[in-house]
C-alpha positions in Angstrom: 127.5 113.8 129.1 124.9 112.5 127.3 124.1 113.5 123.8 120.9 115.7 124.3 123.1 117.6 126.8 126.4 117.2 124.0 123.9 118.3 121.5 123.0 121.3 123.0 126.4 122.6 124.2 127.8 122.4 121.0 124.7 124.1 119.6 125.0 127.1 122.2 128.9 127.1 121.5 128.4 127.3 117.7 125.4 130.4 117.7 127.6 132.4 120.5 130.7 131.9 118.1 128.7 133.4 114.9 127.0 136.1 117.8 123.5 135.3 116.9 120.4 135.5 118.8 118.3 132.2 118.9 115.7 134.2 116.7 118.0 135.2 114.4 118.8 130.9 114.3 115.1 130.1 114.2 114.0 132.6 111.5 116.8 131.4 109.5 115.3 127.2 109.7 111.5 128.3 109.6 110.6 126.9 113.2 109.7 128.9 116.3 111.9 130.4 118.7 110.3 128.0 121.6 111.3 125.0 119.2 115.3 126.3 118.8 115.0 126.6 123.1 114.2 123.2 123.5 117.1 121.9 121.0 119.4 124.5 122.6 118.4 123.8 126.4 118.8 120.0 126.0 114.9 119.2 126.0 114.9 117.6 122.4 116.8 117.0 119.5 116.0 118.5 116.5 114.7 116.7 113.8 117.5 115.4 111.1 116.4 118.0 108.1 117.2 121.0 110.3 120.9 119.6 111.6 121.2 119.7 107.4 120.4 123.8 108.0 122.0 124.1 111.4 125.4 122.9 109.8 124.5 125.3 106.4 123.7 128.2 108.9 127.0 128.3 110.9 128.7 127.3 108.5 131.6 126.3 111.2 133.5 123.4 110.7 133.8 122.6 114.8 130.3 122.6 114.8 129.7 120.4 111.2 132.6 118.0 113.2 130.5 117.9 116.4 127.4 117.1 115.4 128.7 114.6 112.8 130.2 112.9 115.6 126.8 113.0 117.6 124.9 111.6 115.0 127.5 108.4 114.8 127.0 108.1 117.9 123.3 108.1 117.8 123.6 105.5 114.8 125.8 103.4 116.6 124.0 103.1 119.5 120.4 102.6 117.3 122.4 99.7 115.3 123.3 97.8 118.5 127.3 98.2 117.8 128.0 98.1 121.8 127.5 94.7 121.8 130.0 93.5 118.7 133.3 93.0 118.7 136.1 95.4 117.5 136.8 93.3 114.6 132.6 93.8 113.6 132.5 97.2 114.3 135.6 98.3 112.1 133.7 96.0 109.2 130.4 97.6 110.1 132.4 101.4 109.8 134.4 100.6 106.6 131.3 99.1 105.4 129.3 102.2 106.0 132.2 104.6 104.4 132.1 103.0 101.3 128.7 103.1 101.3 128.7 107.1 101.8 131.4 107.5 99.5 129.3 106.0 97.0 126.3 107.5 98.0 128.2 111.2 97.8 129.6 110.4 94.3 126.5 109.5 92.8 124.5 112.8 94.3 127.6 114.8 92.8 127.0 113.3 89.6 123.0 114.3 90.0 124.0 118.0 90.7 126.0 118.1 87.5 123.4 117.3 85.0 
């Protein structure tokens, strides 16, 4: 499967679980029900900034889980990974969680002030 179709299944899978209408999904992000569609039907993949509201929207951890696991893959595939070794890749990931870790303390810290 690949991952405008993954995208989209897991999209479907997620509205149907909190029974919503693609409207109802749309109105909540502030883009037209034609643009939820095409994210929904596989045509496109919705822009990074509305994943951030998708995954506040349903609020469903499968889904957060899903897509987080899309976007790796995405960002693997952008940074060229396929074509390093095992050894490279699990220093590019550990790399990369630090890196977030970091990155997530620091916003924590920015929200507390």
């Amino acid at each position: 499967m690949d991952i405008l179709q993954e995208f989209s299944t897991v999209l479907l899978q997620a509205r149907q679980r909190k029974e919503a209408t693609q409207e109802q999904v749309a109105w909540s992000l502030n883009v037209s029900q034609a643009s939820y569609n095409a994210w929904e039907c596989g045509h496109r993949l919705c822009p990074y900034k509305h994943i951030v509201g998708l995954i506040n929207y349903f609020d469903d951890e499968l889904f957060t889980r899903r897509v987080l696991r899309i976007l790796l893959t995405l960002q693997h595939n952008m940074a060229g990974l396929n074509a390093l070794s095992e050894k490279e890749i699990k220093s590019y990931y550990s790399k990369l969680i630090v890196l977030l870790s970091d990155e997530c303390e620091q916003w924590i810290k920015t929200l507390q002030q």
